[in-house]
C-alpha positions in Angstrom: 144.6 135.8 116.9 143.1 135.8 120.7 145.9 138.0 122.2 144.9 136.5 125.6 146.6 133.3 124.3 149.4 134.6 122.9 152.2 134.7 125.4 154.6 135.0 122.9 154.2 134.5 119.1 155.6 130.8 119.1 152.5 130.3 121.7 150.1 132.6 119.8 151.4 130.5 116.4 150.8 127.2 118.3 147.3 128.7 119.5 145.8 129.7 115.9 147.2 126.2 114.2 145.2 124.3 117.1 141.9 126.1 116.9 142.0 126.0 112.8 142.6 122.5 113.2 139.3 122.3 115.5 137.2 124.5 113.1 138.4 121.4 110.3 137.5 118.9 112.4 133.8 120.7 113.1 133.4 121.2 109.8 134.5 118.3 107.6 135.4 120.7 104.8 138.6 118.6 103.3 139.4 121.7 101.2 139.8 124.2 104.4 143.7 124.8 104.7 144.4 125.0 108.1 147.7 126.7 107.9 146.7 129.5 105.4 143.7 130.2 108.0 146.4 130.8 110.3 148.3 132.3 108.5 151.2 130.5 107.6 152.8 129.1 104.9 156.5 127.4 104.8 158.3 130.2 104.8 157.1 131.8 108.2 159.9 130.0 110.8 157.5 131.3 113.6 154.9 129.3 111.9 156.7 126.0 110.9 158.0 126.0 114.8 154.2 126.3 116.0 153.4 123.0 113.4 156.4 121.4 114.7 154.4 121.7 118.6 151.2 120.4 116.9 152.8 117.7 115.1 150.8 115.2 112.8 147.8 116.7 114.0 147.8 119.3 111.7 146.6 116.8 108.5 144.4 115.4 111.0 141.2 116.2 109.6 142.1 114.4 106.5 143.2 111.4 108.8 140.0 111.4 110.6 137.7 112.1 107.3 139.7 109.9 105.0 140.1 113.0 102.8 143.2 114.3 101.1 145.1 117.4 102.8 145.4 121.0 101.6 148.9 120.8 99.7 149.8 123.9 101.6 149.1 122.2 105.1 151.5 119.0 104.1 154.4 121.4 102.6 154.2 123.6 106.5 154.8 120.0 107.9 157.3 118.3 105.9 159.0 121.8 106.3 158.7 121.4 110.1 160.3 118.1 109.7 163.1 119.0 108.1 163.6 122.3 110.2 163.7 120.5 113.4 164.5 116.7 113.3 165.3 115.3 117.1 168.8 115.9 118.6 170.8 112.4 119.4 169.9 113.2 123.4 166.2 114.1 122.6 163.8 112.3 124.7 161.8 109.5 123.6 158.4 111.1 122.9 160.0 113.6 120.8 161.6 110.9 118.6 158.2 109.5 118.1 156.6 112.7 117.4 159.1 113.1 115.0 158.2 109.6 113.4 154.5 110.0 113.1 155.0 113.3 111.0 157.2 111.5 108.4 154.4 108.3 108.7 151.2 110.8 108.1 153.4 112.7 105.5 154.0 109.2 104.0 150.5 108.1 104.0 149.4 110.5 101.8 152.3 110.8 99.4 152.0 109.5 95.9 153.8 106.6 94.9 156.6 107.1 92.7 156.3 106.0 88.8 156.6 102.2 88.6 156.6 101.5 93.0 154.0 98.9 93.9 151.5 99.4 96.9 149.5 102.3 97.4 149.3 105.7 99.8 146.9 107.9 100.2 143.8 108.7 102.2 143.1 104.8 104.5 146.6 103.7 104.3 148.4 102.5 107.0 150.6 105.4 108.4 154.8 104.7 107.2 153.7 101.9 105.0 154.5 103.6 101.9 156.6 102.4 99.7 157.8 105.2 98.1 160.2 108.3 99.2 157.9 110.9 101.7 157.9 114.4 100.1 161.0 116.2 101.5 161.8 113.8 103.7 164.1 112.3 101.8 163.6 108.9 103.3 162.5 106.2 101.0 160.3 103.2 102.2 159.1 102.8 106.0 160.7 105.4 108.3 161.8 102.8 111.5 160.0 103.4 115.0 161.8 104.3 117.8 162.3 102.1 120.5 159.0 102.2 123.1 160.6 99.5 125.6 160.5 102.3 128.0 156.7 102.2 128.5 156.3 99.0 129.3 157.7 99.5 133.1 156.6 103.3 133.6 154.7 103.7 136.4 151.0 104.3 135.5 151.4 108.3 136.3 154.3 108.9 134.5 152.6 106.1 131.1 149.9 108.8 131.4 151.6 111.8 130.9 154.0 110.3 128.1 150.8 108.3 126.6 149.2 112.6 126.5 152.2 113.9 125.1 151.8 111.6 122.0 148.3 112.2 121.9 148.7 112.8 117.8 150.0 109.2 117.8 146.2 107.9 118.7 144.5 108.0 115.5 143.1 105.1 113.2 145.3 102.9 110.6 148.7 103.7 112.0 149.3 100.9 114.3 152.6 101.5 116.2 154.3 100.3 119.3 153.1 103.1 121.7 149.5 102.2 120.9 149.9 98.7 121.3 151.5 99.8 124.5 148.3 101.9 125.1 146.0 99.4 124.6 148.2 96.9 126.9 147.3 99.4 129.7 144.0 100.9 129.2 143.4 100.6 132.8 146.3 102.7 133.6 145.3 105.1 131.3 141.9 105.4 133.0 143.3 105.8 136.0 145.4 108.3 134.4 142.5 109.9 132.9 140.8 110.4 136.2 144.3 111.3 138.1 144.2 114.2 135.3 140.9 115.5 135.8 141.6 115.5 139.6 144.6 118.1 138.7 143.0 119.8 136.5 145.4 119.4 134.3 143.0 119.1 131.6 145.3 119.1 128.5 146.8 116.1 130.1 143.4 114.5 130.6 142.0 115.5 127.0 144.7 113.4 125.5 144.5 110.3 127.7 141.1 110.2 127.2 141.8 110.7 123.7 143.7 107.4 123.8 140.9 105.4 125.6 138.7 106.5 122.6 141.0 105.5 120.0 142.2 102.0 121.5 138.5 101.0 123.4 138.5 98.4 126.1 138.3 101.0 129.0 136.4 100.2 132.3 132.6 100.8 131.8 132.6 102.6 135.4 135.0 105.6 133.9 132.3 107.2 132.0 134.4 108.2 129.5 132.1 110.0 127.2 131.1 112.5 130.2 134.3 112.7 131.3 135.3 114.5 127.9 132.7 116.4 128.5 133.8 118.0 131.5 137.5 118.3 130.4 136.5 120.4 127.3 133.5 122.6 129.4 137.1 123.1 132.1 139.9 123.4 129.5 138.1 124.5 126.6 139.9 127.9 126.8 142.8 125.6 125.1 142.2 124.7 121.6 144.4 121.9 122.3 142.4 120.1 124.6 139.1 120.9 122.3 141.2 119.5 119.5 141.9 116.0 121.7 138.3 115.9 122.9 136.4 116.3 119.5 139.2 113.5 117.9 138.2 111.6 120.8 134.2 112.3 120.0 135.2 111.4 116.2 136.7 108.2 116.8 134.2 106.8 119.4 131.6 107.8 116.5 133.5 105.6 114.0 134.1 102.8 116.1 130.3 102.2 117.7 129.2 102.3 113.6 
């Protein structure tokens, strides 16, 4: 662990998860575990906490890839699910964090004997039919209501649009992505705002979010852009872990 990082262990925890999750993405290698690289397994609470800040995005080679996760890396996020579900007066973007774990834990579940439909590796994220593993939840998990983007100022769309970063991936349609591609030039503007402020964790995952949905303005120069934030912010796996999803899916979608 880079000790320079690590503030305190949840931050050191959160640190390690990120750049393994980077090092996956490099790589491609669908049998890499990106938790027991860290570290961590579903017994260490520092650890589950840390996958609770990353979110989905810790299966998200295997989202990106189309490649089944290391059992160890779903069990340290169902764990995290369970470990710290939303309070009633959590905000918004944490209810749909908390959503989009139970969908990616649901895409790749197995179907229970005799349910119809399929999961796995391509599916649709919460379209399962079956109950996600822990989660005790069986079918679709619902979406929390997203009403609330639709009249946020374009600054304030950004920063909620980065926070939910994980949410931008392919096959898991929801209503903050429509939302997102609704207001792609906000999110540009958002984009450039970010890069501005330097606030380049902020600006890796809006520009994440132009990659994912497409349609941004041709004058952003998007590609360079990422560029920049991850030469600026690249000391933050995070960002590097935003930017090289963003490379990924721009890749995918000009095939």
């Amino acid at each position: 662990m880079d000790q320079t990082h690590a503030s305190s262990p949840l931050a050191g925890a959160v640190h390690d998860l990120a750049t393994e999750v980077v090092l996956a993405l490099r790589s491609g290698d669908h049998l890499a575990t990106v938790c027991g690289a860290a570290g961590i397994d579903e017994e260490n609470r520092t650890g589950i906490a840390a996958a609770r800040v990353i979110g989905a995005d810790l299966l998200l080679p295997s989202v990106l890839y189309g490649r089944h996760p290391h059992p160890g890396d779903v069990a340290v996020l169902d764990r995290a699910v369970r470990e710290f579900p939303p309070k009633p007066d959590a905000p918004a973007a944490t209810a749909w964090s908390h959503w989009h774990m139970i969908s990616t834990l649901q895409r790749f579940a197995p179907p229970p004997p005799g349910a119809t439909g399929t999961t796995g590796p391509g599916t649709a994220a919460g379209t399962s039919t079956g109950t996600g593993p822990g989660t005790g939840m069986t079918g679709t998990y619902a979406e929390p209501d997203a009403a609330w983007l639709e009249n946020a100022p374009w600054q304030s769309f950004t920063h909620q649009l980065s926070v939910l970063a994980p949410l931008a991936v392919p096959a898991a349609p929801s209503a903050v992505q429509r939302a997102a591609a609704d207001r792609t030039v906000d999110l540009a503007r958002g984009f450039v705002r970010a890069v501005r402020r330097r606030d380049w964790l902020q600006a890796a995952g809006a520009g994440r979010w132009l990659a994912a949905i497409g349609g941004e303005p041709a004058t952003l120069g998007l590609e360079r852009g990422l560029d920049f934030v991850e030469l600026m912010g690249g000391h933050d796996p995070r960002v590097t872990l935003h930017v090289r999803a963003a490379r990924l899916m721009a890749e995918a979608r000009a095939r």
